[in-house]
C-alpha angles and dihedrals in degrees: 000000000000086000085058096043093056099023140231106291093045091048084056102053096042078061090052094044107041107017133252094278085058096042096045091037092055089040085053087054093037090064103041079054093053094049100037101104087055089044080072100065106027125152106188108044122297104218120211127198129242112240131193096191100252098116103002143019111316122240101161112073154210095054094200079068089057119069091194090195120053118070099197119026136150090218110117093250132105106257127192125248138188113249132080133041113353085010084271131112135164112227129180132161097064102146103354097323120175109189131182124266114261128228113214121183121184117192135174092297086081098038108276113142115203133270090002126123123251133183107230129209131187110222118213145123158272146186116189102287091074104249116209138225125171115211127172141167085248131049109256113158106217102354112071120109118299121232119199139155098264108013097243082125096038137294111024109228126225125237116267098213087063092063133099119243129199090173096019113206118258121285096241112235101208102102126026094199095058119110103286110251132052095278113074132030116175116321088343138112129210099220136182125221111198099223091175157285109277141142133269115226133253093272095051099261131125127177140206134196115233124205141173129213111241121231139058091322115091133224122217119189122190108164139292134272128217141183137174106280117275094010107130120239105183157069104231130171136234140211118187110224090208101045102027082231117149127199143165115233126199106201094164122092086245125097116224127202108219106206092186134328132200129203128205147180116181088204091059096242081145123117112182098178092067088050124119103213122197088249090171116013121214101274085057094264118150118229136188138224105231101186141070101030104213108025108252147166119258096022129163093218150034131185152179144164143172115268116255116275103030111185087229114021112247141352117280113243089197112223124244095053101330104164147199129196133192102204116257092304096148123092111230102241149127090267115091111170100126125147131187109206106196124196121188136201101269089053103258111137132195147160120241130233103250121203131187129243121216128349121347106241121246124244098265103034087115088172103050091222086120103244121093092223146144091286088063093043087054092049088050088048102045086046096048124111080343098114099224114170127248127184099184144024100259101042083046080055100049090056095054102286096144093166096040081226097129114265127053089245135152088281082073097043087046091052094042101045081058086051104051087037094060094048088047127013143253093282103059090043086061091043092056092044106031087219113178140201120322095252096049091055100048090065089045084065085050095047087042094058083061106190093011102168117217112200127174126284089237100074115047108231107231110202137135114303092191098130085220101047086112133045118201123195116271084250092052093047089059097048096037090052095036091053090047092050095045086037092050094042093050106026079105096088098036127104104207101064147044132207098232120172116224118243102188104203101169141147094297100034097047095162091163093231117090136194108029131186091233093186132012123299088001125120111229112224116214098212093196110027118090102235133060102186102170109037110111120237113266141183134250100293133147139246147242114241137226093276088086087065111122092231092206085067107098090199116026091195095046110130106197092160090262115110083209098065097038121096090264095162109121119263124196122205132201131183139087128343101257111080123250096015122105087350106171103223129178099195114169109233 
């Protein structure tokens, strides 16, 4: 725009004369200047700079905190480089850097009206490696809220090409090859940190206290952003915990033109067969669902994007509550993990905040009716030992997984049985199932095992240890898991047998120790060595089989330290009354 007011010649000589950091620094000015009567009544953000003085009119101070020209040094100062918007960025916290906290006012030069509220952004990047920046309404030197990429320092910033603008940043000029708009540049991301809703004086000015992260992260400060308080300034997905049903929302007065859009979830509660694609968008282009080909249940992705040569380029999102669905393609889970990557028409891309509508589901609730209830019991039961494939989280879920560890094993009854238990009691946990006394069902595990072979301890048994080797009956599976849990949760009082943990030193894990209380109160059993010094004498008793193996275990006697990957289920040992001597152990190999 500035280039077109002066023309080109004289664009040209103002380069020769004072140098591209002048030149970009007064364009910047000349088109605040230019925007600044709308500024007033924006209603997407109004970005302003951050100056160091060096061309313009300073807002960052104090200047001995500023070494306006270096572009990179380990002093402990903010110095200037050449990259975002106006081809000028304020880095520190290169090497350990500790700089000093900034001070940046904005006033009614950039906009700004008196005694009125404004939401405030800092505006600063990233690349990947989630560079940091603190900003605050008070000055706190190294203890104002962090903003990062992602929030795992702090306060997770939102994309900045999302956003609406009412006075955009500057496209930066330094690579031609970069992505085309003011929001990306190489591998780096324009984001935008909410520091806060506050007031601006009553002289129009408003200031914020800028701080970097010492240490080896940058931070990279461009400006701030600001808008009128409560006014939205971006695009933000939704997914509706009750239907399933996902939609993109525009709440700001802008239009946006969506070029393409993925969404993806990494657990496969994705169902794609149940998806409404564009097809045809509203200028009569075709587009094209790229992914899943073909179109299937408990998917990771799905994508689509407008053909090539479009006669207009995107699809229009309309402002003030346009909206997109997708149809009820999420399944109703636990498992929340989905992202919507937008790319527009001019090329930025960008992923949108996503919020849930309604309750969050419980661990259990198979179903996702909300309940845990006998409908999810049956669909534990009918999935257990059953072998029923699974290629992701969520379809192994939604067939009884309640650990996400692999089988559908005792681990899940286990789980599930403390679930329903604690929605609704232990009653109506014995009514669903018509367990009965502890003795009785100890022998109910027996009589579920069916044709369980016990061989002495001596000779170790060597079988398949495939956790689906063996498929049960539905009905066996029920009784089979409901007598192991009972049994395992009352063994306690029974004489007959013992809860021992398994401790596997064998040929190839010789740790010279031998029997080890792996957690608290167990008896650890040595399955090679010769002595078992510490297991306690037990009666004649049976054992659980290899079907309890969690099957995603790639060693199911591995002892990292960690109870969850050891071999917990319950063994039971028979044989004579000194221990380790004549010990029946079914052990899977």
């Amino acid at each position: 725009m500035i280039h077109a007011m002066l023309g080109a010649v004289a664009w040209d000589e103002l380069r020769k004369t004072h140098g591209r950091r002048w030149v970009l620094r007064t364009a910047g000015a000349l088109a605040a200047l230019c925007c600044g009567v709308a500024a007033s009544f924006a209603q997407g953000l109004v970005y302003v700079d951050a100056d160091d003085g060096f061309g313009g009119a300073q807002n960052i101070f104090p200047s001995s905190a500023i070494d306006s020209l270096q572009s990179v040094a380990d002093d402990n100062l903010w110095g200037y480089r050449t990259f975002a918007s106006s081809d000028t960025i304020f880095e520190s916290a290169r090497a350990g850097e500790d700089s000093p906290e900034l001070t940046f006012t904005i006033n009614a030069s950039n906009g700004l009206s008196a005694n009125t509220q404004y939401d405030v952004y800092v505006v600063h990047w990233s690349d990947p490696s989630n560079w940091r920046v603190r900003a605050g309404f008070t000055s706190n030197p190294n203890a104002n809220p962090v903003f990062d990429r992602t929030g795992a320092a702090g306060n997770a910033s939102s994309i900045a090409g999302a956003a609406a603008w009412s006075v955009p940043p500057v496209d930066p000029t330094e690579d031609p090859s970069d992505p085309p708009g003011p929001f990306l540049e190489g591998n780096r991301t324009m984001l935008l940190g909410f520091v806060g809703t506050t007031t601006s004086s009553a002289t129009g000015e408003i200031s914020v206290y800028v701080d970097d992260m010492p240490g080896t992260e940058r931070s990279w400060l461009d400006g701030l952003a600001y808008v009128a308080a409560g006014t939205p300034i971006s695009l933000f997905a939704e997914v509706d915990r009750d239907t399933g049903a996902v939609s993109v929302r525009n709440p700001t007065v802008s239009a946006y033109r969506v070029a393409s859009y993925t969404v993806t979830s990494n657990v496969g509660s994705l169902d794609a067969t149940a998806f409404s694609a564009i097809g045809v968008d509203g200028d009569g282009d075709a587009w094209t669902v790229t992914a899943p080909a073909p179109l299937a249940d408990f998917v990771t992705q799905i994508a689509e994007s407008e053909d090539a040569g479009a006669s207009v380029a995107g699809a229009t999102l309309s402002g003030s509550g346009g909206t997109v669905s997708f149809g009820n393609i999420w399944h109703v889970s636990p498992f929340e993990d989905v992202q919507i990557a937008v790319t527009l028409d001019n090329g930025d891309s960008f992923n949108l905040p996503v919020s849930y509508l309604g309750t969050q589901r419980k661990q259990g609730d198979f179903d996702g009716n909300g309940t845990i209830d006998a409908g999810d019991y049956e669909t534990l039961v009918a999935g257990l030992y059953s072998g029923a494939a699974a290629t992701t989280i969520v379809e192994a879920y939604a067939n009884g997984n309640f650990d996400g560890r692999g089988a559908i094993d005792y681990h899940d009854f286990a789980a599930f049985r403390a679930a329903y238990i604690a929605e609704n009691g232990g009653a109506a946990w014995a009514s669903l199932t018509g367990v009965p006394e502890p003795t009785a069902l100890v022998l109910l595990g027996a009589c579920a095992l069916g044709g369980a072979s016990v061989r002495r301890r001596r000779t170790r048994q060597v079988r398949s240890s495939d956790a689906e080797a063996v498929r049960l009956p539905a009905v066996a599976r029920g009784l089979l898991a409901v007598g192991v849990v009972a049994c395992s949760l009352s063994c306690a009082g029974v004489a007959h047998a013992q809860r021992f943990d398994v401790n596997d030193d064998d040929d190839s894990i010789v740790d010279g120790v031998g029997p080890s209380a792996t957690l608290a109160g167990a008896t650890g059993i040595d399955l090679t060595n010769s002595g078992v010094v510490t297991l306690t004498p037990v009666g004649e008793g049976v054992t659980l089989d290899d079907r309890f193996r969690d099957a995603a275990e790639s060693d199911i006697y591995t002892n990292a330290g960690d109870p969850e990957d050891l071999w917990r289920d319950f063994v039971f040992a028979s044989g004579s009354d000194q221990p380790g001597e004549g010990m029946d152990v079914r052990v899977p190999g």
